[in-house]
C-alpha positions as CSV (number, residue, x, y, z in Angstrom):
1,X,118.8,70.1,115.0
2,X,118.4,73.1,112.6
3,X,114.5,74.2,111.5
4,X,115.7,73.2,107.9
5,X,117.2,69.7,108.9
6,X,114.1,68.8,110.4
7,X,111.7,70.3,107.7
8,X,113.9,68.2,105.2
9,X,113.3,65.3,107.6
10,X,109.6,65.6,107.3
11,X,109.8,65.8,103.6
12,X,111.5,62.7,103.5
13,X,108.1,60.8,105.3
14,X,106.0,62.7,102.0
15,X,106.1,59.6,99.4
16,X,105.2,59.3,95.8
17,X,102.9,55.5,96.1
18,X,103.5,54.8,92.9
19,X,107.3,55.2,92.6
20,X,107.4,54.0,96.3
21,X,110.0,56.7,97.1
22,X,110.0,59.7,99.2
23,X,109.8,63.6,97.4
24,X,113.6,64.2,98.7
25,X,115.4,61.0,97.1
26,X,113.0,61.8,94.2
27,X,114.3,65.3,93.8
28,X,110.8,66.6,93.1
29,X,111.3,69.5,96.2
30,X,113.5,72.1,95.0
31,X,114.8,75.7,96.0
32,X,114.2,75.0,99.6
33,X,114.4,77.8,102.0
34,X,114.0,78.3,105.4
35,X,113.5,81.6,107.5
36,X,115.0,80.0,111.0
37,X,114.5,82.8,113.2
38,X,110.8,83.9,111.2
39,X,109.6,80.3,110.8
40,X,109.2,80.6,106.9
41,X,109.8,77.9,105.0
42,X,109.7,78.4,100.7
43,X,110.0,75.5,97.9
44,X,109.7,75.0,94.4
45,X,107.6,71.3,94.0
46,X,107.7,69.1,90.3
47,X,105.7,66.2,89.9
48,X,107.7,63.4,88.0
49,X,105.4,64.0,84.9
50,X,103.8,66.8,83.3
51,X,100.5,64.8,83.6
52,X,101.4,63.5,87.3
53,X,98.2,61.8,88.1
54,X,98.7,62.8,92.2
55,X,100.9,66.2,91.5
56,X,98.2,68.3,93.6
57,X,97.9,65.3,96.2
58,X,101.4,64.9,96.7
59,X,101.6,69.1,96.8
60,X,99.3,68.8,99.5
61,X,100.9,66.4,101.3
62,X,104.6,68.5,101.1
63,X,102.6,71.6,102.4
64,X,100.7,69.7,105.3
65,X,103.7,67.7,106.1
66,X,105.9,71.0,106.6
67,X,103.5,73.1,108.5
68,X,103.7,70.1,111.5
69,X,107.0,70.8,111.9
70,X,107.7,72.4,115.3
71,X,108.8,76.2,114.4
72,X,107.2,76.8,111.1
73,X,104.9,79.0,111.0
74,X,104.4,79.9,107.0
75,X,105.0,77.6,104.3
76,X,105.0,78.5,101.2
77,X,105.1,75.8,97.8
78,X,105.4,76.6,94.5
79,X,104.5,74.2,92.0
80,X,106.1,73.9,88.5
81,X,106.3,71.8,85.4
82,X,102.8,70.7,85.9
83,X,99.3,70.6,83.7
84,X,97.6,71.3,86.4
85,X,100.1,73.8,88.5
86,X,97.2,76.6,88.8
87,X,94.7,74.3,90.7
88,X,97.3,72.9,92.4
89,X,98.4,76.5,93.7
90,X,94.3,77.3,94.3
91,X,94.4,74.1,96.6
92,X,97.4,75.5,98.2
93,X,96.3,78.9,98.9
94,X,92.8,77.3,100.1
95,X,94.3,75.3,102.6
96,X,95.9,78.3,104.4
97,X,92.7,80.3,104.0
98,X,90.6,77.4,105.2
99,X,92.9,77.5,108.7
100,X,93.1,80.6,109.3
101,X,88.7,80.3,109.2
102,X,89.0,77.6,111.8
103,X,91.2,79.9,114.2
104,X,88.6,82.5,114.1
């Protein structure tokens, strides 16, 4: 199986609890790109709603769920189309920097 079949396949286990759907079938991830010989992994995130209640949550979860997958080794989301995509993206960048702190 290809690094991007099974990085898809993970995404597909990120779901939205109040739609009840996963973040693929909901077409929130988008530009997806995978590095298979570096291990990088790049994708474009939008919440359902501008206002999306869980859009940094469910960001979160896409980048956590992602980084498990055997052969990634950077993972990097954008998020779009959101009120709140600059704390979203602070939250994002934190949880690399906090990881990198506990590696030390």
């Amino acid at each position: 199986m290809s690094l991007k079949s099974k990085v898809i396949e993970a995404l597909m286990k990120v779901y939205d609890p109040e739609l009840r759907k996963d973040v693929v079938s909901l077409q929130l991830v988008r530009d997806l790109r995978v590095d298979e010989e570096k291990g990088r992994v790049s994708l474009t995130f939008r919440p359902t709603a501008f206002t999306c209640p869980i859009g940094i949550q469910l960001a979160l979860m896409i980048k956590q769920a992602v980084k498990k997958v055997e052969g990634v080794k950077e993972v990097e989301v954008k998020v779009v189309d959101f009120a709140w995509a600059k704390q979203a993206m602070e939250y994002l960048k934190a949880l690399d920097e906090g990881e990198g702190k506990s590696g030390d």
